[in-house]
KOLGU-4560 file (N, C-alpha, C; in nm, 3 decimals, padded with zeros to 5 digits):
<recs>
<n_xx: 02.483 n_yy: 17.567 n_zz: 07.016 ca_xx: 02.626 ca_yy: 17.565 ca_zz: 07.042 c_xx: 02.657 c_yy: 17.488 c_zz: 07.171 mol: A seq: 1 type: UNK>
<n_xx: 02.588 n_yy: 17.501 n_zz: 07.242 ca_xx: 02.592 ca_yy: 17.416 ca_zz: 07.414 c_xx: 02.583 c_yy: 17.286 c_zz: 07.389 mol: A seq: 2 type: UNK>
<n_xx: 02.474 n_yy: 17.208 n_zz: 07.290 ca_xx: 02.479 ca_yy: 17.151 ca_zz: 07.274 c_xx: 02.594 c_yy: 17.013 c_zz: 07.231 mol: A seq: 3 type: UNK>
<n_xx: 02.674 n_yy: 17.103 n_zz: 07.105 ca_xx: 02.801 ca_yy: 17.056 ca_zz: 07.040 c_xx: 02.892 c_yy: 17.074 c_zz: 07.104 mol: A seq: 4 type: UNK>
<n_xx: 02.917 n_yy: 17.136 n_zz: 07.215 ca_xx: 03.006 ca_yy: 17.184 ca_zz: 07.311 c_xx: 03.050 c_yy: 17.067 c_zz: 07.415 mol: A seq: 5 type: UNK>
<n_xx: 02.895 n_yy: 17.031 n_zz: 07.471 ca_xx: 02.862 ca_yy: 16.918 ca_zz: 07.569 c_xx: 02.850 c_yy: 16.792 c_zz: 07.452 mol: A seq: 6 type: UNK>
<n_xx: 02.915 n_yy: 16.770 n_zz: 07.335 ca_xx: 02.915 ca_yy: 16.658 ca_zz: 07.260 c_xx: 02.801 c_yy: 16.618 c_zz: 07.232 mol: A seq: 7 type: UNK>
<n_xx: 02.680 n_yy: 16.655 n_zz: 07.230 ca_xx: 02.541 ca_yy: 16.557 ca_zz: 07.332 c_xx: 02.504 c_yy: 16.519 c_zz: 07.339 mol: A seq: 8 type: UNK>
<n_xx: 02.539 n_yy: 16.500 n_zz: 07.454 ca_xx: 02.549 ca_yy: 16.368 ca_zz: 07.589 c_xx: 02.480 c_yy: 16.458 c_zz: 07.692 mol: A seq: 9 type: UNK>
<n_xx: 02.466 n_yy: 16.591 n_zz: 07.697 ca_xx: 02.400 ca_yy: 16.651 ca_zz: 07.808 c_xx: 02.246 c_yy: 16.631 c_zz: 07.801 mol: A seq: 10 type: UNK>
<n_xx: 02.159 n_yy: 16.564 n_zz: 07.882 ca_xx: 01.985 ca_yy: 16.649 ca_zz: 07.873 c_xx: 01.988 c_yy: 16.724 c_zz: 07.884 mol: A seq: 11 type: UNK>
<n_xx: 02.012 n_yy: 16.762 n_zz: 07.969 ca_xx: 02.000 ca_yy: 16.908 ca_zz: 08.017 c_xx: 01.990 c_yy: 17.001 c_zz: 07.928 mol: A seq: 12 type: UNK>
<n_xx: 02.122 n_yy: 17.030 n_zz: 07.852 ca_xx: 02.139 ca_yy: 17.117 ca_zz: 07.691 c_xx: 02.079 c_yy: 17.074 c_zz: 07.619 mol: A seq: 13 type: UNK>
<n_xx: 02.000 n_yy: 16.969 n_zz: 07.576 ca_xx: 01.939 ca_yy: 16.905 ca_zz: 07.447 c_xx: 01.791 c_yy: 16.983 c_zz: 07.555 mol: A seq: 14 type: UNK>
<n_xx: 01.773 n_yy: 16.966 n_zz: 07.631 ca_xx: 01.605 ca_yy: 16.980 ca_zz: 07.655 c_xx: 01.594 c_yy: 17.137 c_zz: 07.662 mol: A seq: 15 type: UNK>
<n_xx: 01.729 n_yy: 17.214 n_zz: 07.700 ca_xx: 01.693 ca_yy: 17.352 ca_zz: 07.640 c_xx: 01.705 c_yy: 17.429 c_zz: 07.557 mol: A seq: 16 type: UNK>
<n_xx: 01.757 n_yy: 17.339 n_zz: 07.417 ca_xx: 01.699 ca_yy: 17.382 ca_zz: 07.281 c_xx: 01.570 c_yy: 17.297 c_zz: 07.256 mol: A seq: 17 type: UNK>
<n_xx: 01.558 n_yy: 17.275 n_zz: 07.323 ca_xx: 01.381 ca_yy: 17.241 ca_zz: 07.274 c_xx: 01.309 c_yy: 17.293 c_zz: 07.322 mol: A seq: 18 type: UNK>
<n_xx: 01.318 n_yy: 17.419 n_zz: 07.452 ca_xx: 01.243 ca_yy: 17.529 ca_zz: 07.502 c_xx: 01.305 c_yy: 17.618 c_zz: 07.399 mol: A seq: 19 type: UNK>
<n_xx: 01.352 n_yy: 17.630 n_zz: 07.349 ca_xx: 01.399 ca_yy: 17.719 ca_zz: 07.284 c_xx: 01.325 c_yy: 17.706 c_zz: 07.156 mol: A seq: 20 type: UNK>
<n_xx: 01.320 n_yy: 17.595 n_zz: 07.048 ca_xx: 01.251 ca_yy: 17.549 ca_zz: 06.948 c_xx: 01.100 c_yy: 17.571 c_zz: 06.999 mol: A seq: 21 type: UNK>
<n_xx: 01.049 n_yy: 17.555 n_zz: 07.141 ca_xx: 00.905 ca_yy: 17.536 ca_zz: 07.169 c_xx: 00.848 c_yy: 17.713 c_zz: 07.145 mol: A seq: 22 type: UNK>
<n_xx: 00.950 n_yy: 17.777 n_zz: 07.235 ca_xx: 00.933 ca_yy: 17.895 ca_zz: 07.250 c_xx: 00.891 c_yy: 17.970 c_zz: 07.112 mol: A seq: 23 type: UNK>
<n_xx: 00.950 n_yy: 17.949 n_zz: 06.989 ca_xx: 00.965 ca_yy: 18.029 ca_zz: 06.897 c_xx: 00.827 c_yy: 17.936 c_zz: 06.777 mol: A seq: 24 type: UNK>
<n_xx: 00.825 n_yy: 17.879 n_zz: 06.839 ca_xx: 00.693 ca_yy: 17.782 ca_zz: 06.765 c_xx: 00.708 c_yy: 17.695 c_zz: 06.703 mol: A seq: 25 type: UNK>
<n_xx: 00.800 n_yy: 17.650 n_zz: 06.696 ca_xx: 00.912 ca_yy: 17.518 ca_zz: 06.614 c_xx: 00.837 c_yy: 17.407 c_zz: 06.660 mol: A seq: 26 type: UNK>
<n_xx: 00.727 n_yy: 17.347 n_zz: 06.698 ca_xx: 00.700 ca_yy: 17.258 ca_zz: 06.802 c_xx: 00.744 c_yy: 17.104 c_zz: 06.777 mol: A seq: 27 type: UNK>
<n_xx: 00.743 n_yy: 17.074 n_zz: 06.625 ca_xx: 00.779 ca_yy: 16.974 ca_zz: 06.566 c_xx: 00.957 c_yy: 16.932 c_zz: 06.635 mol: A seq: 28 type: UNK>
<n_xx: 01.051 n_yy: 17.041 n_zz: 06.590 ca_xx: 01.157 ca_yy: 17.056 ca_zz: 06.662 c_xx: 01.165 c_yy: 17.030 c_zz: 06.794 mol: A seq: 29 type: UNK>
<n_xx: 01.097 n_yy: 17.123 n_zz: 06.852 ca_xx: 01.052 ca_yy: 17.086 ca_zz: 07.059 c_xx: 01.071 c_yy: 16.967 c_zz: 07.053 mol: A seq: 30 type: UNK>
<n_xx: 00.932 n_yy: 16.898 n_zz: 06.997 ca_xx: 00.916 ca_yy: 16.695 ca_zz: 07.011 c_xx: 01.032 c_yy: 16.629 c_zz: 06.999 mol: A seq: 31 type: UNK>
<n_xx: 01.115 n_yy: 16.650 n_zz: 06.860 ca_xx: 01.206 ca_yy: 16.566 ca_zz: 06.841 c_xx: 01.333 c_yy: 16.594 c_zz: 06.915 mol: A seq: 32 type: UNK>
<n_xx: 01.353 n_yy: 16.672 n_zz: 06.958 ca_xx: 01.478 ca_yy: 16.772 ca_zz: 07.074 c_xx: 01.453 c_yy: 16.663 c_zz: 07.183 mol: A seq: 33 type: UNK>
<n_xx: 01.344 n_yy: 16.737 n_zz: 07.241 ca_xx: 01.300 ca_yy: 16.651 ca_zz: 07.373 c_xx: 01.303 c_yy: 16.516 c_zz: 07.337 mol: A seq: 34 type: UNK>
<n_xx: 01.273 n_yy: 16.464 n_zz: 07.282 ca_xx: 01.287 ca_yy: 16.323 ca_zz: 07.279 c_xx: 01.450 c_yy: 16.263 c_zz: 07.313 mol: A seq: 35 type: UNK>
<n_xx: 01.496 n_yy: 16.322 n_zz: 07.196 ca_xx: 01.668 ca_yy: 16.310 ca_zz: 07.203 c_xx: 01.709 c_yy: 16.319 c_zz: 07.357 mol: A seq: 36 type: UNK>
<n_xx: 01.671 n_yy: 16.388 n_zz: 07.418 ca_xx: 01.743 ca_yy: 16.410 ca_zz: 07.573 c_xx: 01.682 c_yy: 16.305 c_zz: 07.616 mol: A seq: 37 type: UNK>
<n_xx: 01.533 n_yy: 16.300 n_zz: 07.595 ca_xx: 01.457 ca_yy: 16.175 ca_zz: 07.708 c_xx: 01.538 c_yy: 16.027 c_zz: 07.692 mol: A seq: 38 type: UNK>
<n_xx: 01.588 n_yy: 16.001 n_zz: 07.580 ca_xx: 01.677 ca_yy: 15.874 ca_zz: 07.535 c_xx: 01.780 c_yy: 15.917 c_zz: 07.616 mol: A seq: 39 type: UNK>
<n_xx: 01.893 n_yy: 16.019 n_zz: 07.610 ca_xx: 01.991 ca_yy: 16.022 ca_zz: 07.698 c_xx: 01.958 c_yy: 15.949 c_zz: 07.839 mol: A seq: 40 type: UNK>
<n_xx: 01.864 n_yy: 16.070 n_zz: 07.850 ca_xx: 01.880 ca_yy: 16.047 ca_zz: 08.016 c_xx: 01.835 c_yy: 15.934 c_zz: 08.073 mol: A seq: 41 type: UNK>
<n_xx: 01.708 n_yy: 15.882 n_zz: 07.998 ca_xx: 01.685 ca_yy: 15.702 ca_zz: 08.046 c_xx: 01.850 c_yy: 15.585 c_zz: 08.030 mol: A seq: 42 type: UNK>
<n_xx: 01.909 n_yy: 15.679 n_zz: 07.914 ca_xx: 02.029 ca_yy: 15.584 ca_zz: 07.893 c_xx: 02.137 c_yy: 15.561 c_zz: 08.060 mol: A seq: 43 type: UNK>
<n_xx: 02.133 n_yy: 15.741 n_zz: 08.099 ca_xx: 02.203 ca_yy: 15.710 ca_zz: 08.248 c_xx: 02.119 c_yy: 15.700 c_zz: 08.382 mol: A seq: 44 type: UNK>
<n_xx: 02.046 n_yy: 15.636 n_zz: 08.285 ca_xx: 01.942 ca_yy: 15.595 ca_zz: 08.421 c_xx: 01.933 c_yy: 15.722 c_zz: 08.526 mol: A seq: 45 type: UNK>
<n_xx: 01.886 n_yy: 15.842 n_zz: 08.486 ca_xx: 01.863 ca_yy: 15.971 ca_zz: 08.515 c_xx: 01.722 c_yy: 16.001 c_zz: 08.569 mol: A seq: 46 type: UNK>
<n_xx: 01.623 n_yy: 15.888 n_zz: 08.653 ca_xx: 01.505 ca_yy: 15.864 ca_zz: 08.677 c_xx: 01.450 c_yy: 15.996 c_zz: 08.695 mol: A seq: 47 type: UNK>
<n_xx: 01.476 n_yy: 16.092 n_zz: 08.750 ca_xx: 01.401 ca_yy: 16.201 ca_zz: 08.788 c_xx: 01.391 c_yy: 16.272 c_zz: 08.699 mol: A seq: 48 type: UNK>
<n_xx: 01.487 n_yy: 16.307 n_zz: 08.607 ca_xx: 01.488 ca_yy: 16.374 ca_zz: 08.478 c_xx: 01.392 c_yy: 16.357 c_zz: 08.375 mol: A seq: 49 type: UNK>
<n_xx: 01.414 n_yy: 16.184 n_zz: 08.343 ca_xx: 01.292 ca_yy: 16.143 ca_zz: 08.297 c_xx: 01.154 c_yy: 16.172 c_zz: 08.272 mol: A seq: 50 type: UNK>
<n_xx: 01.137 n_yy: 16.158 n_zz: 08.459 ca_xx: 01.030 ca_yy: 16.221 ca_zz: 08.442 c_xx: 00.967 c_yy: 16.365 c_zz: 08.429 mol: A seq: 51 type: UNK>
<n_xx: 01.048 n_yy: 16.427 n_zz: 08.484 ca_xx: 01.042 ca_yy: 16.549 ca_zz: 08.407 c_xx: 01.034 c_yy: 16.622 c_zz: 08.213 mol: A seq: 52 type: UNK>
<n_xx: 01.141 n_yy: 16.509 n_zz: 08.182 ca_xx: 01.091 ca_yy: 16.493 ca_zz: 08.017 c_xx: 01.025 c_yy: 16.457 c_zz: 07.965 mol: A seq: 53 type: UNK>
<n_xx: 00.933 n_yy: 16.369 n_zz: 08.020 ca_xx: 00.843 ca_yy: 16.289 ca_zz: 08.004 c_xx: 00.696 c_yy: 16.414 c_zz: 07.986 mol: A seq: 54 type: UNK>
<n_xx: 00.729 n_yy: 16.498 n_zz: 08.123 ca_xx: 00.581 ca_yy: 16.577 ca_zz: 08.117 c_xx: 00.580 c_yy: 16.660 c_zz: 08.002 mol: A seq: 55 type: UNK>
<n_xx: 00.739 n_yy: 16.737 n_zz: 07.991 ca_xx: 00.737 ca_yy: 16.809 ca_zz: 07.908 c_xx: 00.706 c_yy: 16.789 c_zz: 07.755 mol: A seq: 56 type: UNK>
<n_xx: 00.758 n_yy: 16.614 n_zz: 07.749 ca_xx: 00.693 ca_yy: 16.564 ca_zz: 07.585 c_xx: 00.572 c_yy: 16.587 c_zz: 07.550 mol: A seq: 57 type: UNK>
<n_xx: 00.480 n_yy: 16.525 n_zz: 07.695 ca_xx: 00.403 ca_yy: 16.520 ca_zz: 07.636 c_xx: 00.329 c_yy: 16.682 c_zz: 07.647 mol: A seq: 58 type: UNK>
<n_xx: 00.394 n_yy: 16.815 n_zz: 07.674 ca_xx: 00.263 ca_yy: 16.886 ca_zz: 07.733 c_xx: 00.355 c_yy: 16.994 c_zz: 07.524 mol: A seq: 59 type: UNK>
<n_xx: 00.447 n_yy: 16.972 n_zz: 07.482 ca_xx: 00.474 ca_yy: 16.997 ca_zz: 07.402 c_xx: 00.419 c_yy: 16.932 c_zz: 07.297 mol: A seq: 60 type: UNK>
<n_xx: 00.368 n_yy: 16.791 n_zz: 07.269 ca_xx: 00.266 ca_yy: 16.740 ca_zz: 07.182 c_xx: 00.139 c_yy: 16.780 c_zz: 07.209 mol: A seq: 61 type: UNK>
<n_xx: 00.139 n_yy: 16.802 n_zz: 07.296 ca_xx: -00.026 ca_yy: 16.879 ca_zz: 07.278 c_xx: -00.014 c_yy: 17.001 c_zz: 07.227 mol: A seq: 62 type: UNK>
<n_xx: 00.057 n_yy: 17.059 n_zz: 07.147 ca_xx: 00.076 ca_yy: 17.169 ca_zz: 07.083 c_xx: 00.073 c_yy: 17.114 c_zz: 06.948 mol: A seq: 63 type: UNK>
<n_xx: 00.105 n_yy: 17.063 n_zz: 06.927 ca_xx: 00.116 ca_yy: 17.004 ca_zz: 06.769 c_xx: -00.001 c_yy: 16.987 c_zz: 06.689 mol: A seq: 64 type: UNK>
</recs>
């Protein structure tokens, strides 16, 4: 709902339904969630975020 709320356009809300998807074992979901935000936020040139999505991609593919 945060998501559709924030149109999204938020990382922020997109990367925490994908803790949310990770959490519950969805991991496939996690990946493609997270990804979606990691495109946002490279889009506003959001460098720190990035990298922060970045770890989380990849520490959520190692679940897969």
């Amino acid at each position: 709902k945060a998501v559709q709320l924030a149109d999204g356009n938020q990382p922020a809300m997109i990367e925490l339904l994908a803790g949310a998807y990770f959490e519950v074992g969805r991991f496939t979901e996690a990946v493609q969630t997270v990804r979606r935000a990691l495109a946002i936020a490279e889009r506003q040139n959001d460098k720190q975020f990035v990298e922060t999505l970045k770890t989380r991609l990849a520490y959520y593919q190692s679940k897969l």
